[in-house]
The first five atom37 places (N, CA, C, CB, O) and aatype in JSON, in Angstrom:
{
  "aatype": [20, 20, 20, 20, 20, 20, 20, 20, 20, 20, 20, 20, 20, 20, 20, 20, 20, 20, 20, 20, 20, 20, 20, 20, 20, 20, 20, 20, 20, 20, 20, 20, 20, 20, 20, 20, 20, 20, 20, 20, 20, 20, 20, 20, 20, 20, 20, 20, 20, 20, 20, 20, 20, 20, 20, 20, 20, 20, 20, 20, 20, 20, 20, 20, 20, 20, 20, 20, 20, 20, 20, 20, 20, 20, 20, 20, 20, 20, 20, 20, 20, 20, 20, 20, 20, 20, 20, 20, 20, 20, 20, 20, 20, 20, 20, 20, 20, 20, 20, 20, 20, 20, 20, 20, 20, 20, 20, 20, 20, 20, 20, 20, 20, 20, 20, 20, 20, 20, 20, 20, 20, 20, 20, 20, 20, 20, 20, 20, 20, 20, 20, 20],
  "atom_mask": [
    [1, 1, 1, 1, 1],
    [1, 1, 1, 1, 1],
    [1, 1, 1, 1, 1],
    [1, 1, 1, 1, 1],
    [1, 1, 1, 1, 1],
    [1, 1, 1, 1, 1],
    [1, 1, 1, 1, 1],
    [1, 1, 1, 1, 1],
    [1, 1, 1, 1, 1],
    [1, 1, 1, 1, 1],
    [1, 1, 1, 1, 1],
    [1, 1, 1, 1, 1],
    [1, 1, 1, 1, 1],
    [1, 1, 1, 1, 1],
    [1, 1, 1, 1, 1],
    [1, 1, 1, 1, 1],
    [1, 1, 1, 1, 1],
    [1, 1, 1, 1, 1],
    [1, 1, 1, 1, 1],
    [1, 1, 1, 1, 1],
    [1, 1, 1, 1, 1],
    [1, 1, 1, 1, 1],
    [1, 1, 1, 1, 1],
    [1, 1, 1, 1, 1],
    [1, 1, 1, 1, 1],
    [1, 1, 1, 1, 1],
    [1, 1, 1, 1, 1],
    [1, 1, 1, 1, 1],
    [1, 1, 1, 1, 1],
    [1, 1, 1, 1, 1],
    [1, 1, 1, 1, 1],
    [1, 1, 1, 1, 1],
    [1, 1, 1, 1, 1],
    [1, 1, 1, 1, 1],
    [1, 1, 1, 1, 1],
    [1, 1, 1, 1, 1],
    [1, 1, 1, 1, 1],
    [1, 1, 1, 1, 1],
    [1, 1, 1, 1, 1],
    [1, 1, 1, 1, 1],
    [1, 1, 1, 1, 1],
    [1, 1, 1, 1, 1],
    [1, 1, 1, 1, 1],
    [1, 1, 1, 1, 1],
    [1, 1, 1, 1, 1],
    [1, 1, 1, 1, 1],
    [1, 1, 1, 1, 1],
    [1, 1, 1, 1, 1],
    [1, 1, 1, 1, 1],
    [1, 1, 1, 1, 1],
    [1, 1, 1, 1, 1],
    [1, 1, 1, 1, 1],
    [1, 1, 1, 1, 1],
    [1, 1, 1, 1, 1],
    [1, 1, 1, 1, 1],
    [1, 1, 1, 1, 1],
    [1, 1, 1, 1, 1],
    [1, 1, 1, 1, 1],
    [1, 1, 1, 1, 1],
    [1, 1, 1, 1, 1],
    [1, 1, 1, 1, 1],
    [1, 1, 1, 1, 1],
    [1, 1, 1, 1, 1],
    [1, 1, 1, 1, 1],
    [1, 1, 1, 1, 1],
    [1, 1, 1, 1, 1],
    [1, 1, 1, 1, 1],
    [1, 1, 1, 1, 1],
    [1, 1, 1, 1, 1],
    [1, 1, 1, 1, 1],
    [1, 1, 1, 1, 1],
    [1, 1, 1, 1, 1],
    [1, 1, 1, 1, 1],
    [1, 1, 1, 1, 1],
    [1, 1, 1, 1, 1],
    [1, 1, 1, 1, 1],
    [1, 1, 1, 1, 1],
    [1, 1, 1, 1, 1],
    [1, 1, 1, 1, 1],
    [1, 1, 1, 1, 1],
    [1, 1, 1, 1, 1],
    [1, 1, 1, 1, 1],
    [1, 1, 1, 1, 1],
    [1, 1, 1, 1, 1],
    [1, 1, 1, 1, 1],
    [1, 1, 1, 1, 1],
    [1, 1, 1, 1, 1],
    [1, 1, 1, 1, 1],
    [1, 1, 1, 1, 1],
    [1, 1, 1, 1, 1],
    [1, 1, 1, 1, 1],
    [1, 1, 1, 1, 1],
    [1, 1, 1, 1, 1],
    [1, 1, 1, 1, 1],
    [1, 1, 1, 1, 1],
    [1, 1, 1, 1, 1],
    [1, 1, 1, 1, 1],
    [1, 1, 1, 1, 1],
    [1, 1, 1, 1, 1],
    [1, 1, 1, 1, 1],
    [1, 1, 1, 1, 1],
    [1, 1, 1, 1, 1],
    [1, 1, 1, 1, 1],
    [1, 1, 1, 1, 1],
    [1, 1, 1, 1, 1],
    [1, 1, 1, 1, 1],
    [1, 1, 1, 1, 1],
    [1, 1, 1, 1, 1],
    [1, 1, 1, 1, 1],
    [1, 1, 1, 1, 1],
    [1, 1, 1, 1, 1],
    [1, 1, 1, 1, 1],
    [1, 1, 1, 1, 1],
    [1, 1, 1, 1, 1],
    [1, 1, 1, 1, 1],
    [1, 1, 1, 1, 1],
    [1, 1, 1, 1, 1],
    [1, 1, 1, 1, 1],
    [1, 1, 1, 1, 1],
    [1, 1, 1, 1, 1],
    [1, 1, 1, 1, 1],
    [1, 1, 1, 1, 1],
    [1, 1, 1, 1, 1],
    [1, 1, 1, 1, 1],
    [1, 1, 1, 1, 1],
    [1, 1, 1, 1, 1],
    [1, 1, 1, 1, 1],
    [1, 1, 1, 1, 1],
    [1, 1, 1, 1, 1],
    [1, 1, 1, 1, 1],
    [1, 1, 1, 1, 1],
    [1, 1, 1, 1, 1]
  ],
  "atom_positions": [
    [[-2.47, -0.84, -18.63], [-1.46, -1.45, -19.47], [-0.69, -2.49, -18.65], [-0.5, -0.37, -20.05], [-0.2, -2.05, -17.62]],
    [[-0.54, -3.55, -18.88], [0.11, -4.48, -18.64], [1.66, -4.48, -18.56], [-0.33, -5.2, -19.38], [2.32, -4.13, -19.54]],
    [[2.36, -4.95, -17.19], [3.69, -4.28, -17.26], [4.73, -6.02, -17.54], [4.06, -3.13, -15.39], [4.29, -7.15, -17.36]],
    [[5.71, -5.73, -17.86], [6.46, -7.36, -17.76], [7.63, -7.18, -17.44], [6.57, -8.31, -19.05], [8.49, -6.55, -18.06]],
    [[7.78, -8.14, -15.72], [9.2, -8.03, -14.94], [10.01, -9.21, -16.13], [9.1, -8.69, -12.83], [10.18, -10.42, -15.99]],
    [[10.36, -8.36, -17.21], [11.53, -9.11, -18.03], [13.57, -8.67, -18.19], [10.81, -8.91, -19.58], [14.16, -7.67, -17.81]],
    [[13.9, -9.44, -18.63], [15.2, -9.11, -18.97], [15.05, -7.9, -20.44], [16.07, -10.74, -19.31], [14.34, -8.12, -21.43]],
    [[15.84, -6.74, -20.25], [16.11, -6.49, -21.57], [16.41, -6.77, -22.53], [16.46, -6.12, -21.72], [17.14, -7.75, -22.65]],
    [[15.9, -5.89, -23.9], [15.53, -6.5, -24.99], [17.02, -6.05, -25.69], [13.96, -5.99, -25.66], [17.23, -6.43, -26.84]],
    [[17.76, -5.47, -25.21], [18.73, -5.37, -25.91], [20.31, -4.95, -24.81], [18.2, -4.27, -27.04], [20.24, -4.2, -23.84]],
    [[21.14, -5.38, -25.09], [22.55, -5.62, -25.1], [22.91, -4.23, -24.23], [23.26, -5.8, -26.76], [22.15, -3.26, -24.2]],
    [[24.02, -4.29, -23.62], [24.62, -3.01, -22.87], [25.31, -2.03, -23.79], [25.7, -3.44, -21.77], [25.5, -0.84, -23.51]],
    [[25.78, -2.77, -25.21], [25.98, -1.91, -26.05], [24.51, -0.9, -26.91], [26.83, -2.78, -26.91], [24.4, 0.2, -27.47]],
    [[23.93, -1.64, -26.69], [22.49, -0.97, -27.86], [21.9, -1.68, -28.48], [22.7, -0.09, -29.01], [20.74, -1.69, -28.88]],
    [[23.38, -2.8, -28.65], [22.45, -3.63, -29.47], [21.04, -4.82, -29.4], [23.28, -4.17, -29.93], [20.7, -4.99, -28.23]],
    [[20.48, -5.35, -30.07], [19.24, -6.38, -29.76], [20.11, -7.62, -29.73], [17.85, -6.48, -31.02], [21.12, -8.05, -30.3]],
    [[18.93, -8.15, -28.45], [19.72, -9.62, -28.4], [18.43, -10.75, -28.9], [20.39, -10.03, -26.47], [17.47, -10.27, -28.3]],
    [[18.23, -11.18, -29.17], [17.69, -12.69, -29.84], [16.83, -12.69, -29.22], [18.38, -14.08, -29.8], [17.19, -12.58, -28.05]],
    [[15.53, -12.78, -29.35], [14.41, -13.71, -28.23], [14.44, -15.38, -28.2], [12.67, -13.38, -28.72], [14.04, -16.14, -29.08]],
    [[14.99, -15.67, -27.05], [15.11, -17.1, -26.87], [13.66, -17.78, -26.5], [16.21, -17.37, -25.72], [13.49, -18.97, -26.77]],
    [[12.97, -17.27, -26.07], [11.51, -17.93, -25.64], [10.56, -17.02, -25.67], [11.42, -18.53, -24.24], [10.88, -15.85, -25.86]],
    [[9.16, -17.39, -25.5], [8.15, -16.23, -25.39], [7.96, -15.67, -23.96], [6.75, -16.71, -25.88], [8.65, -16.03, -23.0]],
    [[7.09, -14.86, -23.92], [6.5, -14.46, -22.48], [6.09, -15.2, -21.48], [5.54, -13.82, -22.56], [5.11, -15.91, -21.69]],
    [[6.64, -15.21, -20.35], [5.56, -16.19, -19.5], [4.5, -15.46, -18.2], [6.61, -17.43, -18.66], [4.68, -14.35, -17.71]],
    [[3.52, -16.33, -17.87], [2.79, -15.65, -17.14], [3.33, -14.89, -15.74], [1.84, -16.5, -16.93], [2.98, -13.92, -15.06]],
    [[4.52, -16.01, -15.71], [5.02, -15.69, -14.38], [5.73, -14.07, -14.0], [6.09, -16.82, -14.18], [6.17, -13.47, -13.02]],
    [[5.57, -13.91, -15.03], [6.47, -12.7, -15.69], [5.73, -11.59, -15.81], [7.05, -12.95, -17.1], [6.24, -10.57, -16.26]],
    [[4.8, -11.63, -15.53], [3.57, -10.5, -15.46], [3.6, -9.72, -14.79], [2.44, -10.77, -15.21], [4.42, -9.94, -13.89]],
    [[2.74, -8.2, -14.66], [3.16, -7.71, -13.03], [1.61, -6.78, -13.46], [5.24, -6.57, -12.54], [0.97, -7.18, -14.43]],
    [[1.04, -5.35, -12.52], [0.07, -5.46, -12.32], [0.1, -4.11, -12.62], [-0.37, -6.08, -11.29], [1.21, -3.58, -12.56]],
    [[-0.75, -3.5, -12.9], [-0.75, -1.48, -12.38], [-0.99, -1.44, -11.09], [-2.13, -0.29, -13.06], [-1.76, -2.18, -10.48]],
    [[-0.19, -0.38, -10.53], [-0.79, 0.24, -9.1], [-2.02, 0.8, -8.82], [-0.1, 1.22, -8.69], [-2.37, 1.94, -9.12]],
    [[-2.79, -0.18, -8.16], [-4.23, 0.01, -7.27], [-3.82, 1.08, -5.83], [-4.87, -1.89, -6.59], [-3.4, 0.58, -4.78]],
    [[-4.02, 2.62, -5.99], [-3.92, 3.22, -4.94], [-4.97, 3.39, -4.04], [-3.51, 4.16, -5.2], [-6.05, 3.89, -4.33]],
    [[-4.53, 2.82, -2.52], [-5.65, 2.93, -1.57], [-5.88, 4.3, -0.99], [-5.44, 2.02, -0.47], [-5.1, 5.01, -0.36]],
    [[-7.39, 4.55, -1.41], [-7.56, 6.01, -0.31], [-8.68, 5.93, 0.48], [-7.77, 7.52, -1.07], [-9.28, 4.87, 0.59]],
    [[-9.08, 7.08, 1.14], [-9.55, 7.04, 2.33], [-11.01, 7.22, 2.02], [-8.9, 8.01, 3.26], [-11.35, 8.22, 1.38]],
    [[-12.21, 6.03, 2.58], [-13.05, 5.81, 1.48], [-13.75, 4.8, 2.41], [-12.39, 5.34, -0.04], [-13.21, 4.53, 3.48]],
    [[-14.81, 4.27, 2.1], [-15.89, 2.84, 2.23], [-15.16, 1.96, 1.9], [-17.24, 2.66, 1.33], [-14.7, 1.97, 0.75]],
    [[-14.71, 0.51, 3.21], [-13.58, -0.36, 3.08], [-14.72, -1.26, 1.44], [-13.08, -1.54, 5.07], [-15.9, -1.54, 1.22]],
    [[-13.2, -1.39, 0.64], [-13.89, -2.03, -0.44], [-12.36, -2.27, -1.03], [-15.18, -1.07, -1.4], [-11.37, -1.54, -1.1]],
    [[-12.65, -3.64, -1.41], [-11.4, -4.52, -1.54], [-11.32, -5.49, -2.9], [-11.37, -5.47, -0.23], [-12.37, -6.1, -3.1]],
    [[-10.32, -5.71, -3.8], [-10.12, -6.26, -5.33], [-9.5, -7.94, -4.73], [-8.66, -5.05, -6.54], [-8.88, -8.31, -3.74]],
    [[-10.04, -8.57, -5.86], [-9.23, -10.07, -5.05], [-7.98, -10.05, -6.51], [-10.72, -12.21, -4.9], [-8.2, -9.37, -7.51]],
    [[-7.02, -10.72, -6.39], [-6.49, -11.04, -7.09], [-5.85, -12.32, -7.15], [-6.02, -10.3, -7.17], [-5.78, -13.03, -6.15]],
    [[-5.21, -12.8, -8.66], [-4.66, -14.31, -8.12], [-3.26, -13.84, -8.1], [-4.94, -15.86, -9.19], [-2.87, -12.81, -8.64]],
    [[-2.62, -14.58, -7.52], [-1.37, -14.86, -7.22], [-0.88, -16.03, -7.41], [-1.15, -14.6, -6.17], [-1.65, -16.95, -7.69]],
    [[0.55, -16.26, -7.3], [1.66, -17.04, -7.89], [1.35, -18.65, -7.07], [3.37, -16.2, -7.49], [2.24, -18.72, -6.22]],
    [[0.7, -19.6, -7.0], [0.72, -21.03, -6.23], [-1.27, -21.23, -6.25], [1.7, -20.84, -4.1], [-1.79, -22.11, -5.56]],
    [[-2.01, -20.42, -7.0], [-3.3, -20.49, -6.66], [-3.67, -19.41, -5.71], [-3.57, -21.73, -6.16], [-4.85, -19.07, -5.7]],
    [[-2.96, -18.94, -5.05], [-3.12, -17.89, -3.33], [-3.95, -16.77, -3.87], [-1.3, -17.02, -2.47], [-4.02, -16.38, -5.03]],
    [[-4.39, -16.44, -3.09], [-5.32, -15.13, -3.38], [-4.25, -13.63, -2.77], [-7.15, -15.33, -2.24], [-3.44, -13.69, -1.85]],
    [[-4.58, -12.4, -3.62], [-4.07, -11.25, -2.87], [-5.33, -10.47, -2.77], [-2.82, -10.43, -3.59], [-6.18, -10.45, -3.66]],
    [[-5.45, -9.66, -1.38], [-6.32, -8.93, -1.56], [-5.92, -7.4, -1.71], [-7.12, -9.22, -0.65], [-5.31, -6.93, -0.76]],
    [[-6.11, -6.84, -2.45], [-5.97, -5.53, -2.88], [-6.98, -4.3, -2.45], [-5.98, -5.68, -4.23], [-7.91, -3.81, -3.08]],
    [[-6.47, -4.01, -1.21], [-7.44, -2.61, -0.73], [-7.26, -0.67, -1.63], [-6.82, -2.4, 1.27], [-6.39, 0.2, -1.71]],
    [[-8.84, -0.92, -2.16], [-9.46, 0.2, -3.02], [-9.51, 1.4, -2.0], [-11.05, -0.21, -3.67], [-9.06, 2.51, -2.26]],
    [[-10.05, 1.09, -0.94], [-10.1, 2.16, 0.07], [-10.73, 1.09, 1.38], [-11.24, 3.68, -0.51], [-11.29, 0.03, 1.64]],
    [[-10.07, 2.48, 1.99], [-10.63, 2.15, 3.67], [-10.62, 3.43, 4.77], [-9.48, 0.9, 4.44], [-9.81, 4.35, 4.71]],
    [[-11.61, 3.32, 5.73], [-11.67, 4.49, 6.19], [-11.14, 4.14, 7.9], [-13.25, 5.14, 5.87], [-11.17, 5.05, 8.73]],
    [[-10.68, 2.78, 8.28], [-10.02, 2.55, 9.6], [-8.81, 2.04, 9.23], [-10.74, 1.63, 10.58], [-8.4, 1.74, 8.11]],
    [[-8.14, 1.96, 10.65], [-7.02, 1.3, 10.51], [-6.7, 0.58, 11.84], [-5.99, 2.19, 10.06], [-7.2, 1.04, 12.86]],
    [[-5.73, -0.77, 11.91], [-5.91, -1.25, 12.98], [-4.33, -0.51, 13.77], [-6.18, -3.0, 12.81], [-3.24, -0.49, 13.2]],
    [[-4.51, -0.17, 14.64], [-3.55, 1.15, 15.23], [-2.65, 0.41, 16.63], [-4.82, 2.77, 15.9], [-3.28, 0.36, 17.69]],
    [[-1.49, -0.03, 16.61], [-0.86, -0.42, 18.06], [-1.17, 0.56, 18.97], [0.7, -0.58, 18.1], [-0.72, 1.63, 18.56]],
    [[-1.74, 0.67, 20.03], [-1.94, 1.38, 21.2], [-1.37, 0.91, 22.66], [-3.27, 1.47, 21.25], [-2.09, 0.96, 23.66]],
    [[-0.11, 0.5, 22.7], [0.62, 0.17, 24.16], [0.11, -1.74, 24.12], [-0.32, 1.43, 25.91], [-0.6, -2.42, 24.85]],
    [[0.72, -1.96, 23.17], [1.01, -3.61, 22.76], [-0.81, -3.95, 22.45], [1.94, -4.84, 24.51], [-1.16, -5.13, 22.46]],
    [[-1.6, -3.11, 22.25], [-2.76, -3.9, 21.79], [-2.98, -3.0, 20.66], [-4.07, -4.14, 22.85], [-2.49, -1.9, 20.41]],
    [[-3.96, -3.82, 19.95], [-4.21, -3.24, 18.44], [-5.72, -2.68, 18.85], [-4.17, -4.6, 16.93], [-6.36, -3.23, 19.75]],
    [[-6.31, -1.37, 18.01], [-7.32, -0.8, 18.57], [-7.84, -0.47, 17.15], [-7.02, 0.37, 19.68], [-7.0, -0.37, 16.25]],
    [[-9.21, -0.3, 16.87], [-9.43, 0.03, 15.18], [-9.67, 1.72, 15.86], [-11.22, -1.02, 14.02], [-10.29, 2.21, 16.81]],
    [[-8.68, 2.29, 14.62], [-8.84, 4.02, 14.74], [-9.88, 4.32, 13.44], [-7.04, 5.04, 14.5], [-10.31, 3.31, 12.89]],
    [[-10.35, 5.66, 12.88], [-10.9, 5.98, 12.06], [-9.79, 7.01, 11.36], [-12.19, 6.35, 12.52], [-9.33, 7.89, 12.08]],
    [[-9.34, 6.94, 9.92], [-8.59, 7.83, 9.43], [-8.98, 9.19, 8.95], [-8.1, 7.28, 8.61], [-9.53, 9.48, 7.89]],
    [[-8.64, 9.88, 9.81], [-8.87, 11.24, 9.35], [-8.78, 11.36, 7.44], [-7.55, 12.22, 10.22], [-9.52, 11.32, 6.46]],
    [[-6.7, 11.61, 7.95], [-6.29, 12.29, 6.1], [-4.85, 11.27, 6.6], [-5.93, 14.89, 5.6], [-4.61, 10.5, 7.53]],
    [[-4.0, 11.87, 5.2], [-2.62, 11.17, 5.02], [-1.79, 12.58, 5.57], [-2.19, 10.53, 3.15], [-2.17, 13.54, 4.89]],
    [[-0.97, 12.91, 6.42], [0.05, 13.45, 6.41], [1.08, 13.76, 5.98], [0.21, 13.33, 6.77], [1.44, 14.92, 5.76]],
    [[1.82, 12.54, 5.74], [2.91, 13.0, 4.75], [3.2, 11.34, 4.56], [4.38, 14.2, 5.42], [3.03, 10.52, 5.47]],
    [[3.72, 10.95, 3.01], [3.95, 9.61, 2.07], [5.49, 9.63, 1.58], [2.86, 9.62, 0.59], [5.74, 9.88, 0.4]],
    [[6.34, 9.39, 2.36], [7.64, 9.2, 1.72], [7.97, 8.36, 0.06], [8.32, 8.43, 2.86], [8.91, 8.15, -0.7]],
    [[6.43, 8.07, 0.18], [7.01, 7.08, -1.37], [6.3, 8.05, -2.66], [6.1, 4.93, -1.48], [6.3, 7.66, -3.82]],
    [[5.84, 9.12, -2.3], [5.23, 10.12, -3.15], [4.73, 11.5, -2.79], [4.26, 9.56, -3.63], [3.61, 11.65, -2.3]],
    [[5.48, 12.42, -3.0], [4.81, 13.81, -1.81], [3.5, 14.06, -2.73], [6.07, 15.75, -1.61], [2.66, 14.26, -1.85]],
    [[2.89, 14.15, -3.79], [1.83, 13.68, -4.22], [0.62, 13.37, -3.88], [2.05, 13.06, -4.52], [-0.5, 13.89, -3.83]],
    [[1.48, 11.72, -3.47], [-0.12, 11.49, -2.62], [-0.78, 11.54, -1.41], [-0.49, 10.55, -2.66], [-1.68, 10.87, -0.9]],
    [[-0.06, 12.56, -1.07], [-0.8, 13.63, 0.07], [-1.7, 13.95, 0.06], [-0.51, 14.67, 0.29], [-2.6, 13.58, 0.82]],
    [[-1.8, 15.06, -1.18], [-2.95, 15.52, -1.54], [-4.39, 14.64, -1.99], [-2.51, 16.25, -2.49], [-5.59, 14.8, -1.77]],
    [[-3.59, 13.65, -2.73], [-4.79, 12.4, -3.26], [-5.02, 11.29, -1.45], [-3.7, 10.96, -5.14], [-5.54, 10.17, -1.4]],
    [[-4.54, 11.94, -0.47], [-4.73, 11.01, 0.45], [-4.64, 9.52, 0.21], [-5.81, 11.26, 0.89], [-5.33, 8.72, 0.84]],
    [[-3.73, 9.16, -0.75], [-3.15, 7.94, -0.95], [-2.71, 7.06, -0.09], [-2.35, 8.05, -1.55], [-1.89, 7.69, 0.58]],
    [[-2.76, 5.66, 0.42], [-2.11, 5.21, 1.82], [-1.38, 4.2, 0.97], [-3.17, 4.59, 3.26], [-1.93, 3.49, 0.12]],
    [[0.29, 4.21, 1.38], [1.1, 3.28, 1.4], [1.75, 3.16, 2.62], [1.87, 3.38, 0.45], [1.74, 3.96, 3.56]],
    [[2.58, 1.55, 2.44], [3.68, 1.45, 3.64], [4.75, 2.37, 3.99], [4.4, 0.37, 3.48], [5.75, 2.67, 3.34]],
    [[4.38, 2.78, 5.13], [5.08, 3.94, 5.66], [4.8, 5.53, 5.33], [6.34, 3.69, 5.3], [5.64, 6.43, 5.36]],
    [[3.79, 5.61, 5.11], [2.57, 6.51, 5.28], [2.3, 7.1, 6.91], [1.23, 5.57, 4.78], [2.05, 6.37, 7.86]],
    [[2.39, 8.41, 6.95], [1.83, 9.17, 8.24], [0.37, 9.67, 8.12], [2.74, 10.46, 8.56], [-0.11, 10.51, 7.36]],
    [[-0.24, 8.87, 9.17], [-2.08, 9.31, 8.68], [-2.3, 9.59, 10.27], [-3.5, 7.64, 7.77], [-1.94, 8.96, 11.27]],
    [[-2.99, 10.73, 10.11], [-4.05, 11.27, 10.98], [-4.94, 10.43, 11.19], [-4.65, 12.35, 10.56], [-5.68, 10.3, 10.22]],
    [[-5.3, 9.54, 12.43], [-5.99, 9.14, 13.2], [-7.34, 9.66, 14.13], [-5.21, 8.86, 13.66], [-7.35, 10.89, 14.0]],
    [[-7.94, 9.44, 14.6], [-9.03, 10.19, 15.82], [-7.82, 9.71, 17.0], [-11.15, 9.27, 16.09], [-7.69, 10.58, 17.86]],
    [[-7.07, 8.67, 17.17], [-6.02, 7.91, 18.27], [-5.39, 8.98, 18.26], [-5.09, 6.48, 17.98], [-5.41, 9.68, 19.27]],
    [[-4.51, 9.47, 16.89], [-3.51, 10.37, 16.75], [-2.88, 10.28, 15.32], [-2.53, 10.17, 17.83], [-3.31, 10.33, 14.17]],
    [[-1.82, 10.15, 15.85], [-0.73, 10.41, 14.62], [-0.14, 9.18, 14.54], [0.48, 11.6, 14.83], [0.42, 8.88, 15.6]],
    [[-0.02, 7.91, 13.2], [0.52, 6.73, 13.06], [1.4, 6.61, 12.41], [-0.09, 5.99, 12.77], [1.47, 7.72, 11.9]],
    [[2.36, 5.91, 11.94], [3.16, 5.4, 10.67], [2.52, 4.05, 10.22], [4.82, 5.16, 11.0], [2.59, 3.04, 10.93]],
    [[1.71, 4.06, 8.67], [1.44, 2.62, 8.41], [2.66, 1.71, 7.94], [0.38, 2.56, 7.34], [3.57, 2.09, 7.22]],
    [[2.47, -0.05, 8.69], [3.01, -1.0, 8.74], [3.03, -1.61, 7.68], [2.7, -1.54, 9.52], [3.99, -1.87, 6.96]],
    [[1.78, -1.9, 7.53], [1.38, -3.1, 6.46], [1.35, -2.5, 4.95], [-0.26, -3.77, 6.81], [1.72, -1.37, 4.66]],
    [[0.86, -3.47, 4.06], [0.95, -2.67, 2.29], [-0.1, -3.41, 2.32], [2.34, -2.9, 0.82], [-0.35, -4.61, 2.48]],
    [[-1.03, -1.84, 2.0], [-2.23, -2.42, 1.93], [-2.77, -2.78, 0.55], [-3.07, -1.61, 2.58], [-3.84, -3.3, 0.24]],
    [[-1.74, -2.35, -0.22], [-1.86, -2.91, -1.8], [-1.72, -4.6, -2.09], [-0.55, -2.17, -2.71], [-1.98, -5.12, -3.17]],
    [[-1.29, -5.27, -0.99], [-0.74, -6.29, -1.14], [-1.87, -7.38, -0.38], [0.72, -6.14, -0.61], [-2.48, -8.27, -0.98]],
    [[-2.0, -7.01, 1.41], [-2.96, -7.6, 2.26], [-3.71, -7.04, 2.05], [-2.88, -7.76, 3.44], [-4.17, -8.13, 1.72]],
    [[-4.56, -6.26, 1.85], [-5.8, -5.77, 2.33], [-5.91, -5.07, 3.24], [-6.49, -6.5, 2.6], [-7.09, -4.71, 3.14]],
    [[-5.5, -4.59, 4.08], [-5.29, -3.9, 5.84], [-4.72, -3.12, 6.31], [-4.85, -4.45, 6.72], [-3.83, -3.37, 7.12]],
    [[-4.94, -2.29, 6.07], [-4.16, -0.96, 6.99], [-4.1, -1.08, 8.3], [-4.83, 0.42, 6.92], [-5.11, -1.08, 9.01]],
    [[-2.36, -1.27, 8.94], [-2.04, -1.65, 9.87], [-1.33, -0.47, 10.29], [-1.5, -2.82, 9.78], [-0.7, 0.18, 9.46]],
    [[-1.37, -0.15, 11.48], [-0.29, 1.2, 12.01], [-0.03, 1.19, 13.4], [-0.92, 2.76, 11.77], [-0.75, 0.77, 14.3]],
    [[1.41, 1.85, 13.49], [1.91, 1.91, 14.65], [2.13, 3.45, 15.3], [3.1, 1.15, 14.51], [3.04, 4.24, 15.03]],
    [[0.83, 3.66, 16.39], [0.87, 4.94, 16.83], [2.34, 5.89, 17.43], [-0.11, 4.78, 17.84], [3.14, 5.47, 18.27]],
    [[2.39, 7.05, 16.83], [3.51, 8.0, 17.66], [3.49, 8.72, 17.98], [4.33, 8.36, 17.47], [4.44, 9.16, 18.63]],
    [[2.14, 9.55, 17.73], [2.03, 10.72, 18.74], [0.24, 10.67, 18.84], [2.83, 12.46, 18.03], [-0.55, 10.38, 17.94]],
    [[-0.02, 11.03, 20.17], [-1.57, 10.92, 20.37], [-2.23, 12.54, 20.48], [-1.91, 9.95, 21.94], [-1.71, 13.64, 20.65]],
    [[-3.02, 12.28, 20.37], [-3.82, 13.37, 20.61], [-4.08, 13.84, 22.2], [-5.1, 13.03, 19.93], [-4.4, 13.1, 23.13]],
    [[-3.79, 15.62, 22.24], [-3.64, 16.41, 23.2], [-4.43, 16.21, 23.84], [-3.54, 17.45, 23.04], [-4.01, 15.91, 24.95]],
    [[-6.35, 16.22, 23.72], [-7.33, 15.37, 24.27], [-7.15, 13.79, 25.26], [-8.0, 15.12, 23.07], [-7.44, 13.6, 26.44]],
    [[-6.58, 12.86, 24.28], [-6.24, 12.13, 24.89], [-5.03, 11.78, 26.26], [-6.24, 11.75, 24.04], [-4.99, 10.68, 26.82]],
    [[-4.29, 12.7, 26.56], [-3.19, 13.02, 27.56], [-3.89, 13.76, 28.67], [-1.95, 13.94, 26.93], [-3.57, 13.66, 29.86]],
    [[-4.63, 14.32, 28.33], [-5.06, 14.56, 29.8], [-6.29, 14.03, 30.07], [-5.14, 15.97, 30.18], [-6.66, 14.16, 31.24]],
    [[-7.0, 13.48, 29.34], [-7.7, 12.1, 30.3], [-7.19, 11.14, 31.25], [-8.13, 11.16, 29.53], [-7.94, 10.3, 31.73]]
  ]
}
């Protein structure tokens, strides 16, 4: 279903106010494409000037800060999703998302609904990895 970032259709009292113009495109907005953990596979979309968005369906890496360099990890699961306790279970990835890594434990950066890319910044590593 098609959503529209519009002004309300009616008054702070209740009442209806007039339609002064029709719909415009600009005014459009999208359903939520949730990324999960999956075969990287990606939606193009258009955007506002001609620009392209790319919209990630799933992905099964992520590019992970590891001591100022970026390293591709493999995602385990989601840990815990402050923007839905939910999609935990559906292993859903949004910005600011805690995902289990093979690196470790990350917080994702990026919106991968938006770029395409699951970006993350490592915070705790794996016990394996510390004593190497």
């Amino acid at each position: 279903m098609v959503q529209w970032n519009r002004k309300s259709k009616r008054k702070f009292t209740g009442g209806l106010l007039k339609k002064h113009r029709k719909k415009k495109k600009y005014e459009k907005g999208r359903d939520f494409l949730p990324t999960r953990i999956d075969d990287y596979k990606v939606k193009m979309s258009r955007a506002r000037g001609g620009k392209k968005k790319i919209i990630a369906l799933s992905s099964n890496t992520a590019n992970v800060v590891v001591g100022g360099k970026y390293k591709q990890a493999k995602i385990i699961s989601v840990e815990e999703n402050p923007a839905d306790s939910h999609f935990v279970r559906r292993n859903i990835i949004t910005k600011g998302a805690l995902i289990q890594t093979d690196l470790g434990k990350a917080v994702v950066t990026s919106r991968p609904g938006q770029t395409g890319v699951i970006n993350a910044k490592l915070i705790e590593t794996n016990v394996k990895d510390k004593e190497a």
